[in-house]
NUKOLRO-450590 format. One record per residue (C-alpha): residue in one letter; x negated, y negated, z negated. Coordinates in steps of 0.001 Angstrom, whole numbers, padded with zeros to 6 digits, always signed. Each point is the difference from the previous one (the first is absolute). Layout:
<recs>
aXYZ;...
</recs>
This chain:
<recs>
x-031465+012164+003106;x+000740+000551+003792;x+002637+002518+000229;x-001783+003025+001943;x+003075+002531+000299;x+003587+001132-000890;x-001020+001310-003418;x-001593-003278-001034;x+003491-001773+001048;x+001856+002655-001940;x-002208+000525-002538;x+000114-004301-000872;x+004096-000407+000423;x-000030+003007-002384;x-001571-001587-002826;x+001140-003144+000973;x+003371+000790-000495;x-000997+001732-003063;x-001070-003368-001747;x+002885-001768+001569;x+002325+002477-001428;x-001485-000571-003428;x+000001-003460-000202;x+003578+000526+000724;x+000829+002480-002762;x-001654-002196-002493;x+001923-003160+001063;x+002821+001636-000781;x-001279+001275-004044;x-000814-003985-000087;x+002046-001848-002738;x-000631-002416-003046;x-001569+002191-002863;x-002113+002517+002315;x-003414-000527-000694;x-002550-000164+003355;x-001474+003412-001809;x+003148+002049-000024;x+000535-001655+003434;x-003353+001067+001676;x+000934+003305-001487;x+002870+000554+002262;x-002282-000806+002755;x-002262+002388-001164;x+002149+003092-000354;x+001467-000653+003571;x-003575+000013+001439;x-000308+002895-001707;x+003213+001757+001251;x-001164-001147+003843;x-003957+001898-000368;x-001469-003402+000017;x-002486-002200-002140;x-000415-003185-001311;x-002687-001985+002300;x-000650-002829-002312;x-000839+002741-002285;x-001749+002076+002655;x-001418-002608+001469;x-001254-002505-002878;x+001188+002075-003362;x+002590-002774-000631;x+001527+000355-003243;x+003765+000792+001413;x+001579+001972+002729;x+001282-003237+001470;x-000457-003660-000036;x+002539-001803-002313;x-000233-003881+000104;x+002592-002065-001584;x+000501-004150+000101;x-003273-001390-000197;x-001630+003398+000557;x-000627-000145+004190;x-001555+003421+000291;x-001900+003163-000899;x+002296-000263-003838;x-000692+002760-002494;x+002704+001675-000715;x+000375-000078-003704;x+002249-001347-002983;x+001160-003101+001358;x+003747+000387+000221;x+002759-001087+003078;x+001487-002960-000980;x+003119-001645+001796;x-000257-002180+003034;x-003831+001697+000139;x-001772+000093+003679;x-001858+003130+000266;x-002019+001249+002432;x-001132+003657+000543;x-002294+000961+002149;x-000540+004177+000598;x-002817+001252+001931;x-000525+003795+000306;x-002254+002695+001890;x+001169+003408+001262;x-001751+001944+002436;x-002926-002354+000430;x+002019-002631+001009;x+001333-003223-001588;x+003289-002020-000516;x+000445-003309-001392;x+002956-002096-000731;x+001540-003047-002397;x+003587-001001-000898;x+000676-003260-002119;x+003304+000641-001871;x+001773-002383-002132;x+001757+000903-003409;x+003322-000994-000484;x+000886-003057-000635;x-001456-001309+003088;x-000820-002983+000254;x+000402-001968+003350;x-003238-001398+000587;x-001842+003231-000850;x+002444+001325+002707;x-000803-002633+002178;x-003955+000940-000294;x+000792+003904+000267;x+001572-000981+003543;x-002590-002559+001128;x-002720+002813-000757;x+002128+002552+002445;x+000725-002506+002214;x-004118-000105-000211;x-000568+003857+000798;x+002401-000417+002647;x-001436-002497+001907;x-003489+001566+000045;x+000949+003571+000727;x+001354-001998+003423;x-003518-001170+000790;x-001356+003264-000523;x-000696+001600+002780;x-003224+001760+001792;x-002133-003065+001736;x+001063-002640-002291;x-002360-001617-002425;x-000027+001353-003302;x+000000-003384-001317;x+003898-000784+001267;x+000799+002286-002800;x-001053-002489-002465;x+001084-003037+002370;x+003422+001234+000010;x+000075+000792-003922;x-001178-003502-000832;x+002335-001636+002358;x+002841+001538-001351;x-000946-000766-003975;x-000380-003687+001136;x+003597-000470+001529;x+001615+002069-003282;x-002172-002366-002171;x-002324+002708-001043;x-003797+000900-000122;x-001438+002747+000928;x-003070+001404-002942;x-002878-000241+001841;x-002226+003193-001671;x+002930+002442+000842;x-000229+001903+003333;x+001648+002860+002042;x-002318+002495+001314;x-001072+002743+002041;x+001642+003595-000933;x-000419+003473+000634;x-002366+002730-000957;x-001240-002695-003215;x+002685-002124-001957;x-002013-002927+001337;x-001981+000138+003665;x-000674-002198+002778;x+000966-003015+000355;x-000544+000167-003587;x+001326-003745-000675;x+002947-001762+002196;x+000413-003160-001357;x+003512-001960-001358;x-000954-002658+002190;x-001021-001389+002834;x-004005+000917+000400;x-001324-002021+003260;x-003328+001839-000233;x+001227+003725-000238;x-000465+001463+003824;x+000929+003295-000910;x+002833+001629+002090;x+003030+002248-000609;x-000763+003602+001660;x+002816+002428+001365;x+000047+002709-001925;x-001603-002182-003165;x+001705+000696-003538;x+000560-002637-002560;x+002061-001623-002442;x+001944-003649+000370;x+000384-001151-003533;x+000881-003645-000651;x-000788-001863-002932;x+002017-003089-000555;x+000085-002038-003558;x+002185-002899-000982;x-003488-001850-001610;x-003634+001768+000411;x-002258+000820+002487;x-002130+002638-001251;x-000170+001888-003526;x-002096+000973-002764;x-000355+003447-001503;x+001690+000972-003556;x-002142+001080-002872;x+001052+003718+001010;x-002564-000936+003108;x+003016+001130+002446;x+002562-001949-000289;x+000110-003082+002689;x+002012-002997-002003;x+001374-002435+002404;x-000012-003256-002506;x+002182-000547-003105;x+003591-000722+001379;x-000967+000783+003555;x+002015+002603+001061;x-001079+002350+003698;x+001819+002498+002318;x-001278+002673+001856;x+001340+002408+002751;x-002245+002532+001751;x+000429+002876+002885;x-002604+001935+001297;x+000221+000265+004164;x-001483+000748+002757;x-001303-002200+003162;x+001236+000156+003232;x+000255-001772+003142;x+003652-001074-000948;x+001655-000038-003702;x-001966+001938-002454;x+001327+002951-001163;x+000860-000439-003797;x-000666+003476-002357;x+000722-001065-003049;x+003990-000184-000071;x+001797+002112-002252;
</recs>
């Protein structure tokens, strides 16, 4: 969406903050012997306590409140029985309505022990975010977005997954520009409005490219020993640094 008025901004950092908040409170319940069920419920009851809804549930009638991916699991996990182990990456991903209007954000935590080059790949994919929130900016291609994600990967010795995209935000969990590539798309002409909503969320694996869906027909699987990272804020364009709703 274009933001229109005040209440739009308001009404988007609100619920923006709200998911950031939640991703926050269930980093913190996240520890070896939690299963991704009992930790989507903690999610769920603080959506609850804030007035707002699930989206992926509103939105698609995902089996969850939130998405719970661990290790080889890149995105849009079930949460279920499959229980924290230690030295796990996880990745959760909370998306939420309220009012109308729609938040979206990711955090990739690691479970203690951590291990140094799963560290290494959780700073190399913020390192990512960072350096294409800096190219986005009202007038700019849309495409430097990916340019600047894929760039970044490279020099950490990571790829990005190629069928995962951030997206247009707002009054619909997913809007125009519905897709904004990992990488570097030569073709895409589309540019970055002021005022535009959307999410930056990077995608970087030690191995794959792409994924294939699970059996459960949700969950993306990223190849077996492959292991992914993802950060995502939701922001909006302007004709300097965009401003970023989604921090906690």
């Amino acid at each position: 969406m274009i933001i229109q008025s005040k209440h739009d901004e308001e009404k988007l950092e609100h619920i923006s903050q709200i998911v950031a908040a939640c991703v926050k409170a269930m980093g913190k319940q996240l520890k070896p012997g939690i299963t991704t069920k009992q930790l989507d419920q903690v999610g769920e009851q603080f959506l609850k306590q804030h007035g707002a809804n699930s989206a992926p549930r509103v939105m698609y009638n995902f089996p969850g409140c939130t998405c719970i991916s661990v290790n080889e699991e890149a995105a849009h996990g079930i949460p279920g029985s499959r229980v924290i182990q230690p030295g796990d990456i996880v990745n959760i991903d909370a998306s939420a309505e309220k009012d109308g209007y729609y938040g979206d954000t990711g955090f990739t935590f690691l479970v203690d022990p951590v291990h140094p080059k799963k560290q290494h790949l959780i700073d190399a994919t913020t390192k990512a975010l960072n350096e294409a929130i800096k190219v986005a900016k009202a007038g700019n291609k849309i495409n430097l977005i990916g340019k600047a994600i894929e760039q970044s990967a490279k020099k950490s010795g990571y790829k990005t997954l190629r069928d995962l995209a951030s997206h247009g935000i707002g009054k619909r969990l997913h809007e125009y520009p519905e897709c904004i590539p990992n990488y570097f798309d030569k073709q895409d002409k589309r540019i970055l409005e002021e005022g535009m909503v959307i999410t930056i969320e990077p995608f970087l694996s030690t191995k794959s490219q792409y994924t294939e869906t699970a059996k459960d027909g949700w969950t993306l699987i990223s190849g077996e020993n492959n292991l992914s990272a993802q950060f995502e804020h939701t922001m909006i364009i302007t004709r300097q640094a965009p401003k970023i709703l989604t921090i906690a």
